[in-house]
TORKOL-4160 file (C-alpha; in steps of 0.2 Angstrom, whole numbers, padded with zeros to 4 digits, m for minus):
75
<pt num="1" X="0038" Y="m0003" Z="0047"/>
<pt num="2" X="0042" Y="0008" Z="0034"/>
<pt num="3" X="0052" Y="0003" Z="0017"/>
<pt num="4" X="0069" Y="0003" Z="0021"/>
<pt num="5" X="0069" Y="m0006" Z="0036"/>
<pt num="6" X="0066" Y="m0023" Z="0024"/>
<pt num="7" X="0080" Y="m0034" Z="0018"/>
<pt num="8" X="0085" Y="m0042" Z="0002"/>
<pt num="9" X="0072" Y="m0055" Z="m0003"/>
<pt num="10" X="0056" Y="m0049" Z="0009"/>
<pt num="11" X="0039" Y="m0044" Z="0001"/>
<pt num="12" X="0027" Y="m0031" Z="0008"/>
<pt num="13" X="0012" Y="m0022" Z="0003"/>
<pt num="14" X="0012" Y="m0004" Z="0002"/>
<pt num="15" X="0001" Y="0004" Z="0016"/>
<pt num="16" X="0004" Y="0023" Z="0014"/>
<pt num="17" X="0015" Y="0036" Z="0008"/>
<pt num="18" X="0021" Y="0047" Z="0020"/>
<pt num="19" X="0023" Y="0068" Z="0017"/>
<pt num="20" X="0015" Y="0078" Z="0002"/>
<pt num="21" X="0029" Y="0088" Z="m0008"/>
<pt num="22" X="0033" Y="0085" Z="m0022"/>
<pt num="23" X="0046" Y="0068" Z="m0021"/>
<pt num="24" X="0029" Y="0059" Z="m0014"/>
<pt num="25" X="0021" Y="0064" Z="m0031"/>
<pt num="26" X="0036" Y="0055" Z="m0040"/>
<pt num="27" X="0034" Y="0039" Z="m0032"/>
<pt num="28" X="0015" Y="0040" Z="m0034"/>
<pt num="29" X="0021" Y="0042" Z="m0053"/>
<pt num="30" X="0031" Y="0028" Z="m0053"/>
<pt num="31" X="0019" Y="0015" Z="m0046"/>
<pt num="32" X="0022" Y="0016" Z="m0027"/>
<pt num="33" X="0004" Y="0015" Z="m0021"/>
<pt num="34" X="m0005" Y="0009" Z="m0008"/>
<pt num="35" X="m0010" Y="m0009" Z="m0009"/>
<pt num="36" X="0003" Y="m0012" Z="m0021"/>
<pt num="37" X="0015" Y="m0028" Z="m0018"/>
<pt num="38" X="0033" Y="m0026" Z="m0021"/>
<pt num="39" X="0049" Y="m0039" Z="m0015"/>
<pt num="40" X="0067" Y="m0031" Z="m0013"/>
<pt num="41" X="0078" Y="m0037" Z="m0025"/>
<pt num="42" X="0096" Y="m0028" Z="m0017"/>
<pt num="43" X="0105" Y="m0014" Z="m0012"/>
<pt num="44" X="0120" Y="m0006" Z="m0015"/>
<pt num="45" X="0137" Y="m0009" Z="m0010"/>
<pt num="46" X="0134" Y="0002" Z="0005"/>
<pt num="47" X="0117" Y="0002" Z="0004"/>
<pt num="48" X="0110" Y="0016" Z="m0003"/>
<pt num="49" X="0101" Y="0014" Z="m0016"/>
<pt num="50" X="0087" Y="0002" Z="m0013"/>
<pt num="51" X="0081" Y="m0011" Z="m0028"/>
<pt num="52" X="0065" Y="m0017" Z="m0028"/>
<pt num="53" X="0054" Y="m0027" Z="m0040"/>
<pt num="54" X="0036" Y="m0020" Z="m0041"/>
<pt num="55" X="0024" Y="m0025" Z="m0053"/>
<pt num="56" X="0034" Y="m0030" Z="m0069"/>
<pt num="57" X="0047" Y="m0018" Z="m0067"/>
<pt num="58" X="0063" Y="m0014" Z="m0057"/>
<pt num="59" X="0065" Y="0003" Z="m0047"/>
<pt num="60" X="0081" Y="0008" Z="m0038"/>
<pt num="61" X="0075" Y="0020" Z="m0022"/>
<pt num="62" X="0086" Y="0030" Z="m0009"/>
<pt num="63" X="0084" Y="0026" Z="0007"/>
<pt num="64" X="0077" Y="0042" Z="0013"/>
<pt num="65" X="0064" Y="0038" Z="m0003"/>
<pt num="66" X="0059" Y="0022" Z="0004"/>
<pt num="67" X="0058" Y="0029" Z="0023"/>
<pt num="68" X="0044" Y="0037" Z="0018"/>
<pt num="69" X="0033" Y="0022" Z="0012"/>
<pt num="70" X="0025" Y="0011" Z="0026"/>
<pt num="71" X="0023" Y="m0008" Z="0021"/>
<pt num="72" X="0017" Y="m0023" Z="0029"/>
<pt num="73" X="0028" Y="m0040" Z="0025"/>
<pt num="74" X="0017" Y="m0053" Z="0016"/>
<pt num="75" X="0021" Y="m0071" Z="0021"/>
């Protein structure tokens, strides 16, 4: 399942990153990598963008930023 397939509330763990351009490069930046735990927080009023706790910060993503980050839910 990839990121934006989640709902408000769920936790994953970051499996992979998908593509190799340059917005992959700025998620990296920002913390997204593999084996990393995150829990979304909410979305938008129409859904677009994502926010999501990771680590000990908060990131707002687009939905066709977190499509590209497969996850698997943690209990």
């Amino acid at each position: 399942m990839t990121l934006d397939q989640l709902q408000q509330g769920q936790r994953a763990r970051i499996d992979s990153l998908l593509g190799d351009d340059v917005i992959l490069q700025r998620l990296m930046e920002m913390g997204l990598l593999e084996d990393t735990e995150l829990e979304v927080l909410g979305f938008a009023p129409f859904g677009d963008p994502i926010e999501i706790r990771l680590q000990d910060y908060r990131l707002s993503l687009r939905r066709n930023e977190a499509a590209r980050i497969r996850a698997t839910l943690l209990p």
